[in-house]
C-alpha positions in Angstrom: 53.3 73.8 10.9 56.1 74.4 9.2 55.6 77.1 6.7 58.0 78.8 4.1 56.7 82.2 3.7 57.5 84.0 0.3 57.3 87.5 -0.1 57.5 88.3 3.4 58.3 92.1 3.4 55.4 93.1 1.0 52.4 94.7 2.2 50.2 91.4 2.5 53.6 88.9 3.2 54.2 91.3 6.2 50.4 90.9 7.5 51.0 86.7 6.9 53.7 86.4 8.5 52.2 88.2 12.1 49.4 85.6 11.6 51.2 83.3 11.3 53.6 84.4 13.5 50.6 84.9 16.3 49.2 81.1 16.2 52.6 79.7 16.8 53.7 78.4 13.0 57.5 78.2 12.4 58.4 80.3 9.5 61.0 80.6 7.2 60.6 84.3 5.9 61.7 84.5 2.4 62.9 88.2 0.6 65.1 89.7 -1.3 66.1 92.0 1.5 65.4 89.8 4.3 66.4 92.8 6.8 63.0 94.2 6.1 61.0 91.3 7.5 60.4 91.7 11.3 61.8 89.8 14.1 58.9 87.9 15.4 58.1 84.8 17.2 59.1 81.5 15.2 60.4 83.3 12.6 63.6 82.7 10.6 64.2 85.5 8.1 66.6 84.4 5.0 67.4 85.7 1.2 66.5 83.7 -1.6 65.9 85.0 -5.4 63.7 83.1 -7.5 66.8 83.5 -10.2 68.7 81.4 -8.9 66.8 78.4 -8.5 68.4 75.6 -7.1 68.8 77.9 -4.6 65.1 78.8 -4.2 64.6 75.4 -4.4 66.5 74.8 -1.2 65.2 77.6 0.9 61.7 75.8 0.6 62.5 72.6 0.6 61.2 70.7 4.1 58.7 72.7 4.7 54.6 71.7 5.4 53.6 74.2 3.1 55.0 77.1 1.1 52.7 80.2 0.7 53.9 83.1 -2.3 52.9 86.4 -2.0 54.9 87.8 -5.2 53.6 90.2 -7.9 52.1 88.4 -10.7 53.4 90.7 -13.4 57.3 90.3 -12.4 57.1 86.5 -11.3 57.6 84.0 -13.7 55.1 81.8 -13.0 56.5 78.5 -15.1 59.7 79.1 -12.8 57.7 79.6 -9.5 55.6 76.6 -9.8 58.1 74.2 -10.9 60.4 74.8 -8.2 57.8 74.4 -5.7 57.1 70.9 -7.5 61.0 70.2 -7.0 61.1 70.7 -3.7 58.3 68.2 -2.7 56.2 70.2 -0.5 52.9 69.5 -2.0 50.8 72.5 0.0 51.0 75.3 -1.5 49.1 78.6 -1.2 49.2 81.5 -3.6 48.5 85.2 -2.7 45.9 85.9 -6.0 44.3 89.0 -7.2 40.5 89.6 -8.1 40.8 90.5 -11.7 39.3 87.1 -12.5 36.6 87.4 -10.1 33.2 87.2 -11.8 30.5 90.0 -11.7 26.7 89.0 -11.3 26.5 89.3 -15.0 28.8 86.1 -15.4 31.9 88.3 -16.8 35.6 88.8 -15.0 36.4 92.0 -13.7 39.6 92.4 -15.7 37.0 92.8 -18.8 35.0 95.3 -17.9 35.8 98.5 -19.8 36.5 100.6 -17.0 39.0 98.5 -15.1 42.2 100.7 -14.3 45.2 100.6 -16.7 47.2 100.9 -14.1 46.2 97.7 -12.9 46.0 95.9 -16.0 49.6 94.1 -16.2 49.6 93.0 -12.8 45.5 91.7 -12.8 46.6 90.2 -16.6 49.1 88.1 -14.9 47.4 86.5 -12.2 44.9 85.4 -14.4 47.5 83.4 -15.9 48.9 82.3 -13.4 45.7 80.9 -11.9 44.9 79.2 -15.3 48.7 77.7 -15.0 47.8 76.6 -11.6 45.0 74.6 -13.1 46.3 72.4 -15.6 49.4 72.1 -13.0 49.5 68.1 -11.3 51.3 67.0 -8.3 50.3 70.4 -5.7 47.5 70.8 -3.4 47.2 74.6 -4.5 45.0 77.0 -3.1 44.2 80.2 -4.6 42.9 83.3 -2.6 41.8 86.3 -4.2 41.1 89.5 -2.4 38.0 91.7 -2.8 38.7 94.2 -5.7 39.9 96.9 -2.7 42.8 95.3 -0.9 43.9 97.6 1.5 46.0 97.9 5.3 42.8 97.9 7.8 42.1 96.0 11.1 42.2 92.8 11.9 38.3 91.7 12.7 38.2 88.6 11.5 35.0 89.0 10.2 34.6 88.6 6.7 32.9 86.1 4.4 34.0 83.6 1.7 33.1 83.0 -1.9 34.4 80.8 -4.6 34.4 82.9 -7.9 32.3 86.0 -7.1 33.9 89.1 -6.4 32.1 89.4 -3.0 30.1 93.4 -2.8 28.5 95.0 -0.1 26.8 98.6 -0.2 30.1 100.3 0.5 31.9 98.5 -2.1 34.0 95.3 -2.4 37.2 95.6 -0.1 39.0 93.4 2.3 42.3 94.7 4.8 45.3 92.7 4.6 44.9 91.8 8.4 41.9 90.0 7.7 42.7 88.0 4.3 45.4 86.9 6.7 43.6 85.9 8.9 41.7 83.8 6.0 44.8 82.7 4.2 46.1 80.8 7.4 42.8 79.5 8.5 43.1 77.7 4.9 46.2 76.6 6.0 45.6 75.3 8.8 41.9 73.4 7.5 42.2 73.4 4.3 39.1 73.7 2.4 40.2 74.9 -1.2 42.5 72.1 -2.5 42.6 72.6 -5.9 40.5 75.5 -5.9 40.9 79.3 -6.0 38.5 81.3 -3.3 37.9 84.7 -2.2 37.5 86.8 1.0 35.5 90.0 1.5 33.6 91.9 4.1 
């Protein structure tokens, strides 16, 4: 496929782009600083700001699908998903978070009183932009939230799926960028979320 890859320098946009990268995808790597993304195999490294939109538009345009891996809390999401929309690729896969992951007691994480501060603006934000997602028509979206530990690792790619439980195991909830990789492009390539927000875990 052709993929446009947004976000490719950042800790989990570096580990999508190797996967993708590694199963023979063409992709356009998109960043600010597009001398940080690596020189890899089918891969086409270019600038493009989300400020200027038409030109954002243009970078992304002709592509299969186009997967974002921005920070919620400094993306405006309005802006992010109507340019998408404008440039007519219909796939498109979103880098979430797991603050509105459910607990076995039916509530989010974000609510519970000891989530981190720290965390608070950027969790706050992907909620929204998953609920913008939702009510959004026109895009075959997919929406993949990590475990509540999202960390560099190995790539095992062993790990399971849920829809909208934060997934838990005796040593915690925790999933490597490697390996939510490795389950962001097997979504991509058989897509079984349309419309639908998921999450990985070990």
């Amino acid at each position: 496929m052709k993929v446009a890859l947004v976000g490719a320098s950042g800790n989990a946009g570096s580990r999508l782009l190797q996967e993708l990268s590694d199963r023979n995808h063409t992709v356009t790597a998109i960043a600010r600083n597009p001398e940080r993304i690596a020189d890899l195999p089918g891969v086409t490294a270019m600038s493009a700001d989300l400020a200027d939109t038409p030109a954002f538009v243009t970078a992304i345009t002709g592509h299969d699908a186009v997967i974002s891996a921005l920070p919620f809390h400094t993306t405006d999401a309005d802006t992010l998903i109507a340019a998408v929309q404008a440039s007519g690729v219909s796939r498109y896969l979103v880098v979430g978070g797991a603050g509105s992951l459910k607990l076995p007691s039916g509530e989010r994480v974000i609510d519970q009183p000891d989530f981190p501060d720290a965390y608070r603006p950027e969790a706050s934000a992907g909620v929204a932009f998953l609920a913008k997602l939702k009510s959004t028509q026109g895009l075959e979206w997919t929406f993949l939230s990590p475990s509540a530990e999202f960390v560099p690792g190995n790539r095992t790619g062993v790990f399971r799926l849920s829809e909208d439980d934060l997934l838990v195991t005796e040593h915690g909830s925790r999933i490597s960028f490697e390996d939510f990789a490795v389950a962001m492009v097997d979504e991509l390539e058989s897509p079984r979320h349309i419309r639908r927000r998921f999450t990985v875990g070990y």
